[in-house]
BAZA-560692 format. One record per residue: residue number from 0; residue in one letter; x, z, y of N, C-alpha, C in turn. Coordinates in steps of 0.1 Angstrom, whole numbers, plus 5000, padded with zeros to 4 digits. Example, Ala and Ser with C-alpha at 12.3 -4.5 7.8 and 13.67 -1.06 7.14 Angstrom:
2
[site 0, a, [5132, 5078, 4943], [5123, 5078, 4955], [5132, 5078, 4967]]
[site 1, s, [5128, 5071, 4978], [5137, 5071, 4989], [5129, 5079, 5000]]
This chain:
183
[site 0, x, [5009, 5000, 4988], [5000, 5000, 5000], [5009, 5000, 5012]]
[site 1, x, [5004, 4992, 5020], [5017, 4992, 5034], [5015, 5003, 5045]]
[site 2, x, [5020, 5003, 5052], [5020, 5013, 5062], [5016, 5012, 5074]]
[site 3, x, [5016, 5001, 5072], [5015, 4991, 5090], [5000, 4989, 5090]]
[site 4, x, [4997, 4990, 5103], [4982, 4990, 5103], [4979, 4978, 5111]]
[site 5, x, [4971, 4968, 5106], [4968, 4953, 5104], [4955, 4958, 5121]]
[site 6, x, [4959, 4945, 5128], [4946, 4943, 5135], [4932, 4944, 5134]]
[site 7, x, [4927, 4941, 5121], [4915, 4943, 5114], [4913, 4958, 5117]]
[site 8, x, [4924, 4960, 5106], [4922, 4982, 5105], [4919, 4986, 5117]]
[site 9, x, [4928, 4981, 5131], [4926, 4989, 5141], [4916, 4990, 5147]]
[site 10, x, [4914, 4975, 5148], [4895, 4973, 5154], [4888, 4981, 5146]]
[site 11, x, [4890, 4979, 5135], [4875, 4991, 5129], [4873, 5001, 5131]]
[site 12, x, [4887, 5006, 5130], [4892, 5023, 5132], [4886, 5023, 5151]]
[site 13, x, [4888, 5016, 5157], [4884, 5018, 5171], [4868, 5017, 5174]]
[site 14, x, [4865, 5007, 5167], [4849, 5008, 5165], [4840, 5016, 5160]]
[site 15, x, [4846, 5021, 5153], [4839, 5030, 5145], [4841, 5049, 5154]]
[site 16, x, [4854, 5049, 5160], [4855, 5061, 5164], [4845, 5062, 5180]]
[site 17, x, [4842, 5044, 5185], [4834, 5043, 5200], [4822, 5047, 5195]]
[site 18, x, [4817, 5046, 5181], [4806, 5046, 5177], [4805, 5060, 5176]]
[site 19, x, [4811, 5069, 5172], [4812, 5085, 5170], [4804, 5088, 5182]]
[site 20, x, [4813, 5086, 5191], [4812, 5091, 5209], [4800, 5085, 5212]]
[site 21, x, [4791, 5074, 5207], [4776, 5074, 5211], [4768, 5083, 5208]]
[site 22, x, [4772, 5089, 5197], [4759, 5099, 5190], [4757, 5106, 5201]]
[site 23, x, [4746, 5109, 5199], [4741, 5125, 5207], [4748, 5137, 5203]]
[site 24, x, [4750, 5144, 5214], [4759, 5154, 5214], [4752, 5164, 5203]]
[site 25, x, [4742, 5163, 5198], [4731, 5175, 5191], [4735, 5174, 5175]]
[site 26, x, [4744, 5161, 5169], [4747, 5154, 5159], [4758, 5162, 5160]]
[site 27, x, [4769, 5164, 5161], [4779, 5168, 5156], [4786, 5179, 5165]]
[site 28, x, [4778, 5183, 5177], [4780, 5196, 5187], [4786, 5210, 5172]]
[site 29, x, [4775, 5211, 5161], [4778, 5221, 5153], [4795, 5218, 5146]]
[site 30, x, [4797, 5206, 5149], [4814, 5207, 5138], [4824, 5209, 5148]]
[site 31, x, [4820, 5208, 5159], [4831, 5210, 5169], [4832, 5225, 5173]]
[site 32, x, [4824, 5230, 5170], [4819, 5242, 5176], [4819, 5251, 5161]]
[site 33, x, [4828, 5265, 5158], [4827, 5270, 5148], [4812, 5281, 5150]]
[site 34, x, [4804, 5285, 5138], [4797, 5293, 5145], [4804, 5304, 5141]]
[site 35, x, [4795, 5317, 5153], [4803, 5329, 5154], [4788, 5339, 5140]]
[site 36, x, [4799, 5344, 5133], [4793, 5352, 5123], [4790, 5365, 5126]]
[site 37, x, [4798, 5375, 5133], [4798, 5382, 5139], [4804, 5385, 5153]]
[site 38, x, [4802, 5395, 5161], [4800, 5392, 5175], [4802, 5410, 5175]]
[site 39, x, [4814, 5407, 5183], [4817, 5429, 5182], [4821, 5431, 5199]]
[site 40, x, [4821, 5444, 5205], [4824, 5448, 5214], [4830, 5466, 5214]]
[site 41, x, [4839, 5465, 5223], [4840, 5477, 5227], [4841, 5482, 5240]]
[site 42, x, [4832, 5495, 5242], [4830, 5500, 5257], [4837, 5515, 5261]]
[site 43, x, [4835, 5512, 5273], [4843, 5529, 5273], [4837, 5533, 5289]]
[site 44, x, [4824, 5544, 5286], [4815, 5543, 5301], [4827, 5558, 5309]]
[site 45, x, [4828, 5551, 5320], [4838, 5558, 5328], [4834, 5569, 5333]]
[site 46, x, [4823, 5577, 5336], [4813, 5586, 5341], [4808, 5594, 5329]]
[site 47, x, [4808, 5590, 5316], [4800, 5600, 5305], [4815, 5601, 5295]]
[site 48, x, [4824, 5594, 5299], [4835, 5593, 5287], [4829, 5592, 5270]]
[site 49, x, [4821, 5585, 5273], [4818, 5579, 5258], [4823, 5563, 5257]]
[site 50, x, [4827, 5566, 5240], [4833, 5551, 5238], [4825, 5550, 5225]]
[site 51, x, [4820, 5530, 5223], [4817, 5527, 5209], [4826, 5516, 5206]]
[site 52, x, [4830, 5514, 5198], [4831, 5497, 5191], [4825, 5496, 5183]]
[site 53, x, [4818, 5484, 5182], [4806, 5479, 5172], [4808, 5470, 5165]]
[site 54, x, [4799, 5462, 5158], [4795, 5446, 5157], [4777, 5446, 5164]]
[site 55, x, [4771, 5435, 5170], [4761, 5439, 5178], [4753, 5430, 5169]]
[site 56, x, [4756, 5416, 5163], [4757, 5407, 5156], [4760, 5402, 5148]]
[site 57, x, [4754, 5395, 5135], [4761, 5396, 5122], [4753, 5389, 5116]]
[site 58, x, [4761, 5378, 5106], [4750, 5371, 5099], [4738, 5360, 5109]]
[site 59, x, [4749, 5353, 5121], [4731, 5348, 5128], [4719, 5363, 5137]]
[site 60, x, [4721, 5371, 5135], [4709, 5382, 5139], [4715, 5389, 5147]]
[site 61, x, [4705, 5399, 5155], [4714, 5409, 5167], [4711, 5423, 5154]]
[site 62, x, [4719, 5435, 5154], [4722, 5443, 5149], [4711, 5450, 5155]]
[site 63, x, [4700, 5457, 5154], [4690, 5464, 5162], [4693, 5481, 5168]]
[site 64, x, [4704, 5486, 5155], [4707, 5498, 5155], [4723, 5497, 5172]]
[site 65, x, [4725, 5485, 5171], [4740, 5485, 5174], [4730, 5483, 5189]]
[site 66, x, [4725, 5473, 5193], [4719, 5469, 5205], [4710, 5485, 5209]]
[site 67, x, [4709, 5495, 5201], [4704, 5503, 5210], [4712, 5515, 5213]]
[site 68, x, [4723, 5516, 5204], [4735, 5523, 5206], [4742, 5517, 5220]]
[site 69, x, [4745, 5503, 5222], [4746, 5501, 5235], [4739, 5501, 5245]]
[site 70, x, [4725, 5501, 5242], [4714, 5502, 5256], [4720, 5521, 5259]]
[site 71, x, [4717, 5528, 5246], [4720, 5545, 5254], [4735, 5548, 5260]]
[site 72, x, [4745, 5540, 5257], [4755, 5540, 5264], [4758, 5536, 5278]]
[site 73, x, [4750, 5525, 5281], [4747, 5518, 5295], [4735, 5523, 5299]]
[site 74, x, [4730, 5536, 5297], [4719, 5541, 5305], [4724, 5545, 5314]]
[site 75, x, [4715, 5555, 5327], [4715, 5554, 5339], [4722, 5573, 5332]]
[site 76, x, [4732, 5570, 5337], [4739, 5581, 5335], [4738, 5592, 5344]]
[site 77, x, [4726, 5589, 5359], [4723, 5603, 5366], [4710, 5608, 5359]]
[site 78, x, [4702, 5599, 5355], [4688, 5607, 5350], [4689, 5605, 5339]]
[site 79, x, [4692, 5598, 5328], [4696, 5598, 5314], [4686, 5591, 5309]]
[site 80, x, [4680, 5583, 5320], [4668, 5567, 5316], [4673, 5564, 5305]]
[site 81, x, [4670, 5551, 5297], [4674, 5546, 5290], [4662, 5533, 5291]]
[site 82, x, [4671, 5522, 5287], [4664, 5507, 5291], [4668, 5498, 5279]]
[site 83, x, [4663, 5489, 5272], [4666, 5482, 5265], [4673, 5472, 5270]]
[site 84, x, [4690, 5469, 5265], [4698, 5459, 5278], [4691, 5450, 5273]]
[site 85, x, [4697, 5436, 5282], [4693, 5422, 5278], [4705, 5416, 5271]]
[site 86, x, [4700, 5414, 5257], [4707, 5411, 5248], [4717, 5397, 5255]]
[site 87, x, [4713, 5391, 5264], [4718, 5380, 5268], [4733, 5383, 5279]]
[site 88, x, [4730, 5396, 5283], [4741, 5405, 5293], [4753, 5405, 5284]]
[site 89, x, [4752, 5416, 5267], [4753, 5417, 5257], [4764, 5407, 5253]]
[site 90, x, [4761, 5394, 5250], [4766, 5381, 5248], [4778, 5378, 5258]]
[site 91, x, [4770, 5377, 5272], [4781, 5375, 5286], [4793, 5382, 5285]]
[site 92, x, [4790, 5395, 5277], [4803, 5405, 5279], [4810, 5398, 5269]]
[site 93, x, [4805, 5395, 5255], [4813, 5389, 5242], [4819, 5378, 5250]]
[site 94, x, [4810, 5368, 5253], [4819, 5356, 5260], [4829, 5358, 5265]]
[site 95, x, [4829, 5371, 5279], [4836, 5372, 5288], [4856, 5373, 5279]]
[site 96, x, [4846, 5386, 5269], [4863, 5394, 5264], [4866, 5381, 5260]]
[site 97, x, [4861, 5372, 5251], [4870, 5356, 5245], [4873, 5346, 5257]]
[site 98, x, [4866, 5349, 5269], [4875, 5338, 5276], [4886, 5347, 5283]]
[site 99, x, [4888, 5360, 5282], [4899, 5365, 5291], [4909, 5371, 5279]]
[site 100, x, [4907, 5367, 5269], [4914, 5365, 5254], [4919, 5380, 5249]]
[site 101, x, [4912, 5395, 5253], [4916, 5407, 5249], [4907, 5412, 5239]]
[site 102, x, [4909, 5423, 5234], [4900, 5434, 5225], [4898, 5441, 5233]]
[site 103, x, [4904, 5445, 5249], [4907, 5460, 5252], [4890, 5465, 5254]]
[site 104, x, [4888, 5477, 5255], [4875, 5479, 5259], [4868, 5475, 5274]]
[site 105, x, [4859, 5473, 5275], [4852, 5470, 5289], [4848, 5485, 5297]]
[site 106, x, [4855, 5489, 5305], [4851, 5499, 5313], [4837, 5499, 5322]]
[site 107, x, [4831, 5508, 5316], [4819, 5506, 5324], [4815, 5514, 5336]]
[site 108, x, [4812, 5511, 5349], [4814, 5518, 5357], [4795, 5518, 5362]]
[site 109, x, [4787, 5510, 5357], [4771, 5509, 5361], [4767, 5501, 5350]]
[site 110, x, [4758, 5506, 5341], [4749, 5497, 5338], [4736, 5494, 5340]]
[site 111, x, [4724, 5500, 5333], [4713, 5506, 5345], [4710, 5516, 5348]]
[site 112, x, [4704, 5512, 5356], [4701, 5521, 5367], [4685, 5523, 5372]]
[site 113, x, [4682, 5539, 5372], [4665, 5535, 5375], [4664, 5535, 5384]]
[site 114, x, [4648, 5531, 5391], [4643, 5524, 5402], [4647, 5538, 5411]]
[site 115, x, [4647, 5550, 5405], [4652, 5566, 5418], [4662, 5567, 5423]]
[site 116, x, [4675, 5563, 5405], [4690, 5558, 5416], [4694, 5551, 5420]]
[site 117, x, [4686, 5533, 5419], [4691, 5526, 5430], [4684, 5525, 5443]]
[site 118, x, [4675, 5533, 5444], [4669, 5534, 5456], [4681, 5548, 5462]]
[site 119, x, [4684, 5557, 5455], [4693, 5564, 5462], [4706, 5560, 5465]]
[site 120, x, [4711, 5553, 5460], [4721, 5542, 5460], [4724, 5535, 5472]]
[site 121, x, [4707, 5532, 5476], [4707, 5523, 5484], [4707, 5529, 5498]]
[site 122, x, [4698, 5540, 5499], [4701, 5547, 5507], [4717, 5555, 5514]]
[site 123, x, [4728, 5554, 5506], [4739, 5558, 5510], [4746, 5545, 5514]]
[site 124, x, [4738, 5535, 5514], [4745, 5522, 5520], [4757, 5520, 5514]]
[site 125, x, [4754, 5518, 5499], [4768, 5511, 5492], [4764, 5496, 5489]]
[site 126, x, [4757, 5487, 5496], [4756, 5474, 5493], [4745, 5471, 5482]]
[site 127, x, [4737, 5482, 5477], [4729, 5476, 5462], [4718, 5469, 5467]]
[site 128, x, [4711, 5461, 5461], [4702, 5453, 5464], [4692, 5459, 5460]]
[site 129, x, [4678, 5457, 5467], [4668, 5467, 5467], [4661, 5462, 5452]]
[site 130, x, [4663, 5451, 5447], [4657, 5446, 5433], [4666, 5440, 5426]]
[site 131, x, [4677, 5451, 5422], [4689, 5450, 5413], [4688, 5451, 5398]]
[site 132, x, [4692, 5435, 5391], [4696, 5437, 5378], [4693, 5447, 5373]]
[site 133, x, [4704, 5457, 5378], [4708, 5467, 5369], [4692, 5474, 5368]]
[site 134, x, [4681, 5477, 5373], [4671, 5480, 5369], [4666, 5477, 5358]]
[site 135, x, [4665, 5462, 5355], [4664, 5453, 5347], [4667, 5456, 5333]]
[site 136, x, [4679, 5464, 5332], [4693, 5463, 5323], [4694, 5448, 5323]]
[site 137, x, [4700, 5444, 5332], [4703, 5426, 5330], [4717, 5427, 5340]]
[site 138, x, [4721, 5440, 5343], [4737, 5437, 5347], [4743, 5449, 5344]]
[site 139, x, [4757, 5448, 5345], [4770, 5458, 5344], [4780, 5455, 5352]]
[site 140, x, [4783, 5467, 5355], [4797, 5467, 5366], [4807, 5472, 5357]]
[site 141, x, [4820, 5466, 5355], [4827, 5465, 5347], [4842, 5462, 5351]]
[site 142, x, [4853, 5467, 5344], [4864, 5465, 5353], [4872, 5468, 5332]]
[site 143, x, [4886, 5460, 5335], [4893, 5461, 5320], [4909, 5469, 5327]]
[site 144, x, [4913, 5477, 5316], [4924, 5482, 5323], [4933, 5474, 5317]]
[site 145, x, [4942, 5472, 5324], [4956, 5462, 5325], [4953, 5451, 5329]]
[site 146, x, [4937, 5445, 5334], [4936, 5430, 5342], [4927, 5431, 5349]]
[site 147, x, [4937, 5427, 5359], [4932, 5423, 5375], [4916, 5422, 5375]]
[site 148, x, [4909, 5422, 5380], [4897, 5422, 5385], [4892, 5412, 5395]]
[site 149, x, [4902, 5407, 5395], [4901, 5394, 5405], [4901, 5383, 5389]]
[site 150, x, [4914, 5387, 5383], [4912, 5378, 5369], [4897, 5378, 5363]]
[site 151, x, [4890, 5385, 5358], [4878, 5388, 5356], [4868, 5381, 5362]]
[site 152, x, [4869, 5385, 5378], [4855, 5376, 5385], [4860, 5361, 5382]]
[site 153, x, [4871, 5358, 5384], [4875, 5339, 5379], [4873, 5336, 5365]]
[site 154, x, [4873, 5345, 5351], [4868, 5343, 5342], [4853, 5339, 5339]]
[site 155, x, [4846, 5356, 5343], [4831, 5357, 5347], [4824, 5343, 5352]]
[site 156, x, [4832, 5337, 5365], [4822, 5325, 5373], [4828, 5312, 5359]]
[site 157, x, [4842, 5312, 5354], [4843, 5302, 5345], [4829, 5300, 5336]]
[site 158, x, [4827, 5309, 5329], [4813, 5311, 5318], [4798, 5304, 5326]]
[site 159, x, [4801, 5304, 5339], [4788, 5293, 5345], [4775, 5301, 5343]]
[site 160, x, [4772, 5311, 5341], [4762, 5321, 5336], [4756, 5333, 5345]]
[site 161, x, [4744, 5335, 5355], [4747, 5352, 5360], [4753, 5352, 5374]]
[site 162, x, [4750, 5359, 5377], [4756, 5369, 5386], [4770, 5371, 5383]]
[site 163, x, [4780, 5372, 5395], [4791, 5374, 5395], [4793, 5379, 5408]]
[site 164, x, [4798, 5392, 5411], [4807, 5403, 5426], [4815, 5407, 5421]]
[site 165, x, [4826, 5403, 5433], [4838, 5410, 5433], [4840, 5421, 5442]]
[site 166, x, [4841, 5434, 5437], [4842, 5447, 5446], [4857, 5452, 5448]]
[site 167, x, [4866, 5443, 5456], [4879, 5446, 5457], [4880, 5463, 5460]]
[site 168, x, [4873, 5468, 5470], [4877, 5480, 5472], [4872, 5490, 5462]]
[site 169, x, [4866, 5489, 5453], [4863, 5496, 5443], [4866, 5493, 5433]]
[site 170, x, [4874, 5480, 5428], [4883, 5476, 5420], [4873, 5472, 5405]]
[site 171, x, [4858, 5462, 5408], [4852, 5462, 5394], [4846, 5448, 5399]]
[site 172, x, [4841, 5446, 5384], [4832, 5436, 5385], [4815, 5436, 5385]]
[site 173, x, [4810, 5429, 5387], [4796, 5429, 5387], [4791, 5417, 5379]]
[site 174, x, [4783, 5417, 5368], [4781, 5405, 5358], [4763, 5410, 5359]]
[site 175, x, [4758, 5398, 5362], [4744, 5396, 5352], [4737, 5386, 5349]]
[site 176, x, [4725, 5385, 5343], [4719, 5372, 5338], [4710, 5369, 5344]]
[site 177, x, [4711, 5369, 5359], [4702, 5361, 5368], [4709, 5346, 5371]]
[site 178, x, [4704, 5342, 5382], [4707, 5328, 5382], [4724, 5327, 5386]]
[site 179, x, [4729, 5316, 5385], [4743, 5317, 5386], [4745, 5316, 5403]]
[site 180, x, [4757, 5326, 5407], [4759, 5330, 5425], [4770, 5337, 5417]]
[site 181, x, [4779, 5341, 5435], [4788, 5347, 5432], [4794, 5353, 5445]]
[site 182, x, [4795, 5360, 5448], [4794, 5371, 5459], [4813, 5378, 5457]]
């Protein structure tokens, strides 16, 4: 068999690969793309000093025990609310740690927050918005130790997803799954 690849071969080989690139992206989006089997995080809330690492996800399915182990961690750590997060927040963070390529834990510095503390919140004029995410459980303020925070919000807006603030003087991030902005 020769080695040389005949004008014929090439044309085909080239026709055949232009023809790949027509399909619809819905046709072979799954081979390019591995799926994720399980889906783990770890938190470390900066105000209750509690930490978990989990899996949230497993098998295709959200873990129900694990998603509420994280909603009581990211409760409103003045009144001790508790909110069901938004599993899609949840995700953003998994996305986040794989595009800023760490394990380290996510420091949590807010997650929600009930409608008493962000109205008191708001009242001390720290910038919160009078109909904040975080009521929602649909955001987290988050900051990783050993990377920049500035690294983070440029990650964060990479993912195209949410809400995105950078709080230089307080040194965190702000992530949620409202429409995409970035402050």
């Amino acid at each position: 068999m020769s080695k040389n690849i005949t004008r014929r071969s090439f044309l085909r080989g080239a026709m055949g690969a232009a023809a790949v690139g027509c399909l619809p992206k819905t046709i072979y989006a799954g081979v390019r793309r591995p799926v994720v089997s399980v889906k783990d995080l770890s938190l470390y809330h900066l105000h209750t000093d509690e930490k978990i690492a989990l899996s949230y996800f497993e098998n295709g399915e959200y873990v129900t025990e694990a998603l509420r182990d994280i909603s009581y961690l990211l409760r409103d750590f003045r009144t001790g609310d508790v909110i069901a997060m938004d599993p899609r927040l949840i995700d953003l963070l998994y996305d986040l740690k794989g595009a800023l390529g760490t394990e380290r834990p996510f420091q949590i510095i807010s997650g929600y927050r009930s409608p008493k503390t962000n109205a008191s919140l708001r009242k001390s004029g720290n910038g919160v918005a009078k109909k904040s995410f975080h009521m929602q459980g649909k955001a987290v303020d988050i900051r990783i130790e050993g990377i920049d925070s500035k690294v983070i919000q440029s990650a964060a807006m990479s993912l195209g997803r949410g809400g995105v603030g950078y709080y230089l003087s307080s040194n965190f991030v702000h992530i949620d799954t409202g429409s995409v902005r970035s402050w």
